[in-house]
C-alpha positions in Angstrom: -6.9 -24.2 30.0 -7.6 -21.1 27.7 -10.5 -21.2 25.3 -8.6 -20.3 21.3 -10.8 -19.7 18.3 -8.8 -20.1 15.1 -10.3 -18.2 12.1 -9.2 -20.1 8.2 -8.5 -23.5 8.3 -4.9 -22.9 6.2 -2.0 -24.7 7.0 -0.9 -22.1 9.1 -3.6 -22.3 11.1 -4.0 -25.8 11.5 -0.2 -25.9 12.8 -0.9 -23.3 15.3 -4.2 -25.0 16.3 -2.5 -28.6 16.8 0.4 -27.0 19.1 -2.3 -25.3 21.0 -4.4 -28.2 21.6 -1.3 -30.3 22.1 -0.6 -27.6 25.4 -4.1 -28.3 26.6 -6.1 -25.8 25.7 -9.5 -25.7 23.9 -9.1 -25.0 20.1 -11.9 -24.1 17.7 -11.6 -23.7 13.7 -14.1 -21.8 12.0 -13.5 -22.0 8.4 -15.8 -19.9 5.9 -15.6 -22.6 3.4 -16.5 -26.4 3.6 -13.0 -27.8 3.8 -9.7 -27.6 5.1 -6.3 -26.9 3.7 -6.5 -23.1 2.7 -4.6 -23.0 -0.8 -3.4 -26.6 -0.8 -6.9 -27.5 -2.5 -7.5 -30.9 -4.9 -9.4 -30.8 -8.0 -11.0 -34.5 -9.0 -13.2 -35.7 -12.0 -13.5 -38.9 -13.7 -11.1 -40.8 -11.6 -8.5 -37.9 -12.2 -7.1 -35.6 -9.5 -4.7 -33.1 -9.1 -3.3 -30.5 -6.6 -4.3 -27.0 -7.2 -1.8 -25.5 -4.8 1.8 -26.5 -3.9 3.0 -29.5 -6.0 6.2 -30.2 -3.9 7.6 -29.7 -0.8 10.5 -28.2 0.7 11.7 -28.0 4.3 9.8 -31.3 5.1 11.6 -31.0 8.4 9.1 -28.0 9.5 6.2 -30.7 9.4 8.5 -33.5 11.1 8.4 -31.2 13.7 5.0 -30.3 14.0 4.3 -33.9 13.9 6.5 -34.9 16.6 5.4 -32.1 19.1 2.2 -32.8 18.7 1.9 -36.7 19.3 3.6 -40.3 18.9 3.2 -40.7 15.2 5.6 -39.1 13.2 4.9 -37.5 9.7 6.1 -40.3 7.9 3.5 -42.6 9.8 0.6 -40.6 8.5 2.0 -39.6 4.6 4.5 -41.6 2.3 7.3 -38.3 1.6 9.0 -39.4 -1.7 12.4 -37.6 -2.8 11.6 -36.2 -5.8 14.9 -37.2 -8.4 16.3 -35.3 -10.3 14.6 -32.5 -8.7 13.9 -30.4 -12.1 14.5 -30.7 -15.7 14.8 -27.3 -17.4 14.7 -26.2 -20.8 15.6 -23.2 -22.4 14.8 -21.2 -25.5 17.5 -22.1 -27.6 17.0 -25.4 -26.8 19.4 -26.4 -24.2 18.3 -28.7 -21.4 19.2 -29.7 -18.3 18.1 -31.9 -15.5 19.1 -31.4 -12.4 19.8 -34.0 -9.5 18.3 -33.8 -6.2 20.3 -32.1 -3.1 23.4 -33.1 -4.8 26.1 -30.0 -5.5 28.5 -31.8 -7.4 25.7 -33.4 -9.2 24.5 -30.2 -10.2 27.7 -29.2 -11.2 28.7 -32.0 -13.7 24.7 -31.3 -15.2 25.3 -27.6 -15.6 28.8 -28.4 -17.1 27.7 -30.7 -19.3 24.8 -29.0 -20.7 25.8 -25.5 -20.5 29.4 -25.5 -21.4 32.6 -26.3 -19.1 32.5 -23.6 -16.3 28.7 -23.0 -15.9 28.4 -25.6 -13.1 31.5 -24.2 -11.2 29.9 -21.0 -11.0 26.3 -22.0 -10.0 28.1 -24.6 -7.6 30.0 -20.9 -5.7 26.7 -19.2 -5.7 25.2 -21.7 -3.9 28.3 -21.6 -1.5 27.4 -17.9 -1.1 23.5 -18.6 -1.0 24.3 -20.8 2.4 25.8 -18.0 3.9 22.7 -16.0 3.2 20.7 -18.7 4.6 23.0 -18.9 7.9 23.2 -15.1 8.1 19.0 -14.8 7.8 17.9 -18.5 8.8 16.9 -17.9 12.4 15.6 -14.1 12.4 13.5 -14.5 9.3 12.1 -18.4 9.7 12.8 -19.5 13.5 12.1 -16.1 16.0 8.6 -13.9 15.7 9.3 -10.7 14.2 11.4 -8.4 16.1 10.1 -5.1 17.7 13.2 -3.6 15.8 12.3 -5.6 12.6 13.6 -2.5 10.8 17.1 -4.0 11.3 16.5 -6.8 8.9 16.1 -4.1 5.8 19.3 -2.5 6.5 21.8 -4.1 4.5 22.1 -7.0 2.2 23.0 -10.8 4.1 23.6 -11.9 0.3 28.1 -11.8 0.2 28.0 -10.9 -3.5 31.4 -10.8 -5.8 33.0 -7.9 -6.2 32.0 -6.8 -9.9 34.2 -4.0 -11.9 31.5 -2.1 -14.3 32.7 1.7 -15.8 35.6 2.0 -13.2 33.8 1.2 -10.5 33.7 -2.4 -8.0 29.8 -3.0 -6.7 28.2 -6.5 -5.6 25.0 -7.7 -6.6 22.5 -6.7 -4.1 19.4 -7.7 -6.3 19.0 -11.3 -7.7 18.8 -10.3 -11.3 22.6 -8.8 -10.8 23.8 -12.2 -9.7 22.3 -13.9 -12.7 24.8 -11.1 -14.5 27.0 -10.5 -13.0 28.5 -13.4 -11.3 26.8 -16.7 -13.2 27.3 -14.9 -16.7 25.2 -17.3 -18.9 21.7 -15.6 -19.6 20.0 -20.0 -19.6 22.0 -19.8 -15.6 20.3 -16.2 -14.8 17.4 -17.5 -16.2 17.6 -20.5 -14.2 18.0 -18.4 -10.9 15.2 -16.1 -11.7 12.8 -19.2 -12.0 13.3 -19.3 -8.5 11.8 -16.2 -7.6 9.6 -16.0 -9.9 7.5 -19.4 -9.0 7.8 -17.9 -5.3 5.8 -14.9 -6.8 8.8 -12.1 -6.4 10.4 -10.2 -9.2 14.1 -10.9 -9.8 14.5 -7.8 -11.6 13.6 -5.8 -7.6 14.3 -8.7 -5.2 17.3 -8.2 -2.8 20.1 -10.7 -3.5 19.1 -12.6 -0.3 16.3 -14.1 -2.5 19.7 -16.8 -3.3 17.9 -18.6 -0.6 15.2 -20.1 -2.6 17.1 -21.8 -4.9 19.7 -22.9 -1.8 16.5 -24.5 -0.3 15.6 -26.8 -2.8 19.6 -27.9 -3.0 20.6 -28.4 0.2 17.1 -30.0 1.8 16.0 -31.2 -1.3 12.7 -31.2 -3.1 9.5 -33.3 -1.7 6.6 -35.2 -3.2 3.8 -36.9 -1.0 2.4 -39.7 -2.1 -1.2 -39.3 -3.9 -0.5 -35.9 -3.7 0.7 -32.5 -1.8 -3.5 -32.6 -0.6 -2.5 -35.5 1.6 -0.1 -33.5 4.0 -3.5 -31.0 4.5 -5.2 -34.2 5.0 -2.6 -35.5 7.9 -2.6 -31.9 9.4 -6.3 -32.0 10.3 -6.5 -35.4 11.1 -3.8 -34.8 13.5 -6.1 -31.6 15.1 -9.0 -33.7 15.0 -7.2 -36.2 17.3 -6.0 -33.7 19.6 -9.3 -32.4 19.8 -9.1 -29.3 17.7 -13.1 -29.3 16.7 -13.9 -27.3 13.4 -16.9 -25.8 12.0 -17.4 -25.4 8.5 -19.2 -22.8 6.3 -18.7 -20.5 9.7 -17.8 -16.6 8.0 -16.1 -14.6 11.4 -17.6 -11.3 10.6 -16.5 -9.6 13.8 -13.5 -9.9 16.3 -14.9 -9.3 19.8 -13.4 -7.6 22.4 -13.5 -7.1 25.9 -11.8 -4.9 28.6 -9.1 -3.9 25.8 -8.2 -7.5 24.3 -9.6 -10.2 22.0 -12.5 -12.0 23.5 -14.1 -13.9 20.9 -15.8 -14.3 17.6 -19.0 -13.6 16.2 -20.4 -15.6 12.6 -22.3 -14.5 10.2 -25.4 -15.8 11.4 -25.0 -14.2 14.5 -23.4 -16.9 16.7 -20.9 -15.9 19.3 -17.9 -18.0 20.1 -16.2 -17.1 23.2 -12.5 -17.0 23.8 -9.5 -16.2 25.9 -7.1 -15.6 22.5 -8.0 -15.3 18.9 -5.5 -16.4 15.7 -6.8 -15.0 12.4 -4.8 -15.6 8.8 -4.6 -12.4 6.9 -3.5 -9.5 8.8 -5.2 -6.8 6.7 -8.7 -8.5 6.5 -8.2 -9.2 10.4 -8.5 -5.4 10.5 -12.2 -5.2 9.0 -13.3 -7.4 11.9 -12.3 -5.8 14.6 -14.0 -2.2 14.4 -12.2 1.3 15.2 -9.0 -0.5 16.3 -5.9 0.2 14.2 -4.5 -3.6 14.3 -1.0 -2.8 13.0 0.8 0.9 12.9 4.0 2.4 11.0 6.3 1.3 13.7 4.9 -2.1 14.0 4.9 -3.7 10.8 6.5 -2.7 7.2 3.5 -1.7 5.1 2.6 -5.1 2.8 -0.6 -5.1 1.3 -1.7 -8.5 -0.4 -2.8 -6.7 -3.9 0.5 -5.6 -4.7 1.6 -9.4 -5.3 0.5 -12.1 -8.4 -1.3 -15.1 -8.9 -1.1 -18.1 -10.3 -3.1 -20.1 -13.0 -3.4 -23.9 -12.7 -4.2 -25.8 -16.0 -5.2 -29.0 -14.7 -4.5 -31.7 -18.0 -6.3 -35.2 -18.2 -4.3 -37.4 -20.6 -5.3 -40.0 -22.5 -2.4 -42.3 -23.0 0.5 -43.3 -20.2 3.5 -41.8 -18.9 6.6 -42.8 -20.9 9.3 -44.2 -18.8 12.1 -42.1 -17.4 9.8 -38.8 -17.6 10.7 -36.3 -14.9 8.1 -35.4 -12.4 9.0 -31.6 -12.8 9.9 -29.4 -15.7 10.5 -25.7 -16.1 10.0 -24.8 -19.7 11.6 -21.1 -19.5 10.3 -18.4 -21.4 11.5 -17.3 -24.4 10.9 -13.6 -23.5 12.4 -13.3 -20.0 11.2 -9.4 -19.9 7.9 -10.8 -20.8 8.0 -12.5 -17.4 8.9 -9.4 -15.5 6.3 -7.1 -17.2 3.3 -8.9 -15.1 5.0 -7.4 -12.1 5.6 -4.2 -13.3 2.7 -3.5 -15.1 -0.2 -5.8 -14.5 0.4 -7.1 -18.4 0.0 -10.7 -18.7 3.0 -12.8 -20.4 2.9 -13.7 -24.2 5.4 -16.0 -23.3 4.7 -17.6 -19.8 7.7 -19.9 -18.3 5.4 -22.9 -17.9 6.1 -25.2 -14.7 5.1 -28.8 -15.8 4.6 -31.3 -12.9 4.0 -34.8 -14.0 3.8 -37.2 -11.0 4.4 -40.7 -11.6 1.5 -41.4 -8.8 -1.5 -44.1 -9.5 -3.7 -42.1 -7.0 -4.3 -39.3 -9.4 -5.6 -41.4 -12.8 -8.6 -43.8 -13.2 -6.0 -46.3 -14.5 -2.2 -46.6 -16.2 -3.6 -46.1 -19.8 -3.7 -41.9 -18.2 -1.9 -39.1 -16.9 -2.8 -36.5 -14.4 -0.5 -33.4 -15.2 -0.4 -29.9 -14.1 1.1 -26.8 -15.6 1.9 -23.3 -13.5 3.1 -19.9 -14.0 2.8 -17.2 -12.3 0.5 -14.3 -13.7 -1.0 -10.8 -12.3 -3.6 -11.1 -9.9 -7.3 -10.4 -10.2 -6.6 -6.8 -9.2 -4.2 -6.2 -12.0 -5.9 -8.3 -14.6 -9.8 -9.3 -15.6 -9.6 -12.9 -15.4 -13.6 -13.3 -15.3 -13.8 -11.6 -18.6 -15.6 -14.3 -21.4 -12.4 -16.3 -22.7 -9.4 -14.7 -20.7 -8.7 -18.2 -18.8 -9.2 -20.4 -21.6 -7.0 -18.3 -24.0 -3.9 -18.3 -21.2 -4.5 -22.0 -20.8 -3.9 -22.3 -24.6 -0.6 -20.5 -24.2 0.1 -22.3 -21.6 -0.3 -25.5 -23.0 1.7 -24.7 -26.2 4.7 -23.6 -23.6 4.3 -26.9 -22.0 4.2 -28.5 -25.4 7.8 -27.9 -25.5 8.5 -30.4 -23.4 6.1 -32.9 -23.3 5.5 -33.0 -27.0 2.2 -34.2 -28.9 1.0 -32.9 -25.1 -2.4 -30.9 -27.0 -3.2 -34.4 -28.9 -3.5 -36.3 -25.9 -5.9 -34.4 -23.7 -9.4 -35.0 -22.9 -10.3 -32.5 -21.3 -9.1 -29.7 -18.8 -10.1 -27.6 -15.6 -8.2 -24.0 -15.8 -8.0 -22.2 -12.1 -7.7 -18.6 -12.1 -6.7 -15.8 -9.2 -10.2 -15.6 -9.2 -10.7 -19.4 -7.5 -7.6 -18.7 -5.2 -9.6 -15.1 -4.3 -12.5 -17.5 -3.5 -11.0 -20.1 -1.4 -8.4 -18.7 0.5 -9.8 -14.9 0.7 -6.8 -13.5 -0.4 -7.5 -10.2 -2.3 -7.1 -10.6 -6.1 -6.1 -14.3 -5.6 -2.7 -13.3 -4.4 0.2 -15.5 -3.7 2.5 -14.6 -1.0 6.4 -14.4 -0.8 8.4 -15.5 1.9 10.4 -13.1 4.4 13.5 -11.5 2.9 15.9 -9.6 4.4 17.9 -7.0 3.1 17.2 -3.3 1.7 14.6 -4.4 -0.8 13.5 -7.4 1.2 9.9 -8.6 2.2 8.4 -8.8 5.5 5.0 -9.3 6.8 3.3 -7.8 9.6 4.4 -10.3 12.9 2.2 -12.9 14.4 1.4 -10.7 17.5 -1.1 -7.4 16.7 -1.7 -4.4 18.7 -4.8 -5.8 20.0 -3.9 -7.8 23.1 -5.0 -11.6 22.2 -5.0 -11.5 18.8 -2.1 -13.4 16.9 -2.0 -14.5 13.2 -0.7 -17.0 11.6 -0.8 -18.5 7.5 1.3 -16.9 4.4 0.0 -13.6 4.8 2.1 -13.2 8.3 5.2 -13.9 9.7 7.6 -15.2 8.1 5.3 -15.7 4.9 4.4 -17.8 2.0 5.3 -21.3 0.9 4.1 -24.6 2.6 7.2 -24.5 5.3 6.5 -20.9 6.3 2.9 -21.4 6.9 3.7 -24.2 9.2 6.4 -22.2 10.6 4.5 -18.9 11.3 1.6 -21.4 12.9 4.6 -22.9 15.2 5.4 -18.7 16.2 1.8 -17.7 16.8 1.1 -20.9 18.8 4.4 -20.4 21.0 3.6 -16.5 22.0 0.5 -17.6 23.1 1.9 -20.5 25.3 4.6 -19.1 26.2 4.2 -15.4 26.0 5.8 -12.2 24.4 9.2 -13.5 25.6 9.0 -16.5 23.6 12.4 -16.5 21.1 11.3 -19.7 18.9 13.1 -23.3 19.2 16.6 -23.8 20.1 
């Protein structure tokens, strides 16, 4: 039995720490703040609550799994998963809507036809056809095995099997995401549509390889998740399931040092000067790891791609309590798309925050988050520069987003500003503070291709120390945290030779 001290209590590392207890060894969590969960946080007042961090789930097989390996109950013992449908409504600029059904193609198809004109749905409906070839192509590399020593093969050509395109006498393919929206779906509401996708995952579609077309593929062919009084509650189940494998925590603990011993990982000492002892080491957040572990370069040029966490945006969260009900037949998600698309783009190429934010709307029809049916607990989204790139502690910078947000939302939920009574905006600056990421980033998930994303791997050049969370292998989003948790745990059981499930 090997003694494993788990620094962050994130998803990540909660999926890593329940495997490893599960394989009998002895697992310690110290976690700076005074709760669990990393970014998938709960805001409550006045009988109101509401996630702060993911609002749906994807993948839900990724915690099935973790579930199942790691004792008799299954997920759906410990949290009630609800299939969100239809999984989105969208609505455009001009006006157009369109809701779309839940892992249903030819559902999707007769929407987009219908509300787009006759054709639009038969060319989202091939993309999608091409965007599973991406994910079959890219699935077990990027999501299933630890990163490759030779991870350099993953950025040298595009998975994505793009159309070949005739512009001023010559034939290309898309190999960037905003090409496909142009090139092959040819209706700026469908491109529009498609860059949603990467935007909410915090990537801009006007850079991101092609291969990105697996963002939007997830949601249709797995479909999209809700758990029951709230995305909080899977956090919740997570740590129970540690605590009963015997995974003890300690709270308020800051790891201010990685110790080390004969050339590997050894330990950790807190701020207070408390020494924890340990035969491996799993940190979340590759680059801070570095601070902690003095004169030791942790990652080098030909170990991981160069990724620093500042380079990508935040999010604000505009937390809404409503005074009157939820009418009947309202959608639990909506995508109110902006009416400057370049406006969008310009947060990631300049740090300049949107005019015209596109505004996600999630509206769950759940009595768990309101003091009674006479309310509604609703949350808007969009993604914005990070604390780096923009000064969202100056006097009024929060509250005058919120406003724009709220007037985006407006658009769909309509006489929205009448009915609030009051409101909690979250900036990058709370996500900074809770999850330590620097400037509140968000992180993407792994991407293949020439302009992909990858982060550095779950193993590091000091022997012992493994990471695991959004800001590692194979990145961000609820089903690669618990994913890269599932990688770190296995080299550690198993050892460098360890290739992921079968």
């Amino acid at each position: 039995m090997a003694r494993i001290a788990v620094i962050g209590a994130g998803m990540g590392a909660m999926a890593a720490a329940a495997r490893l207890a599960v394989a009998g060894h002895r697992v310690v969590v110290y976690e700076r703040t005074e709760t669990y969960g990393g970014a998938v946080r709960r805001f409550e007042r006045d009988g109101f609550a509401f996630d702060t961090g993911p609002g749906l789930l994807t993948l839900p097989a990724v915690y099935r799994d973790l579930f199942l390996k790691t004792g008799k109950e299954p997920l759906e013992d410990c949290v009630e998963l609800v299939q969100v449908d239809p999984a989105a409504r969208h609505v455009f600029a001009d006006g157009t809507e369109v809701v779309l059904p839940n892992a249903s193609r030819a559902g999707v198809v007769a929407a987009l036809d219908e509300a787009l004109g006759a054709g639009a749905g038969e060319r989202w409906g091939d993309f999608l056809v091409r965007a599973r070839e991406t994910w079959d192509r890219t699935r077990r590399p990027l999501l299933e095995e630890p990163l490759w020593p030779n991870w350099q093969v993953l950025l040298d050509r595009e998975p994505y099997p793009g159309v070949p395109y005739k512009r001023r006498l010559r034939t290309r393919r898309a190999i960037k995401l905003f090409e496909i929206g142009r090139w092959e779906l040819r209706d700026p509401r469908l491109a529009q549509l498609l860059d949603g996708y990467a935007l909410a995952y915090g990537v801009d579609p006007g850079i991101v390889p092609a291969s990105a077309a697996v963002l939007p593929y997830m949601e249709h062919a797995f479909g999209t998740w809700y758990v029951r009084g709230g995305i909080r509650e899977l956090a919740r189940a997570v740590y129970e399931r540690c605590l009963k494998r015997r995974v003890e925590f300690v709270f308020g603990a800051e790891v201010t040092r990685i110790l080390e011993k004969d050339g590997r990982a050894a330990g950790v000492e807190l701020a207070d000067g408390t020494v924890g002892e340990a035969d491996f080491v799993v940190g979340a957040g590759p680059w801070r790891l570095g601070g902690l572990v003095p004169g030791r370069e942790l990652y080098g040029a030909q170990d991981v791609p160069p990724d620093p966490e500042d380079q990508y945006p935040g999010r604000v969260v505009v937390c809404l309590a409503l005074r009157g009900a939820r009418e009947p037949g309202a959608v639990h998600r909506t995508v109110v798309h902006s009416a400057d698309g370049d406006g969008d783009l310009d947060l990631f190429r300049h740090g300049v925050l949107p005019d015209l934010p596109t505004a996600v709307v999630d509206r769950p029809d759940d009595p768990a988050l309101r003091p009674g049916g006479e309310h509604e607990s609703v949350v808007l989204t969009a993604t914005v520069p990070s604390a780096t790139e923009y000064d969202w502690a100056a006097p009024g910078a929060a509250d005058a987003f919120a406003d724009r947000l709220v007037a985006a939302a407006e658009r769909a939920v309509p006489g929205l500003r009448e009915r609030v009574l009051w409101r909690e905006v979250r900036t990058p600056v709370d996500t900074e503070r809770e999850t330590g990421a620097t400037g509140g980033a968000v992180p993407p998930p792994a991407l293949a291709a020439p302009e992909g994303v990858l982060h550095p791997a779950n193993t590091t050049a000091l022997p012992g120390l493994f990471t695991a969370g959004g800001w590692s292998h194979p990145g961000g989003g609820l089903p690669h945290a618990g994913m890269s948790g599932a990688l770190a745990a296995g080299l550690i059981v198993e050892g460098p030779e360890f290739r992921g499930s079968q």
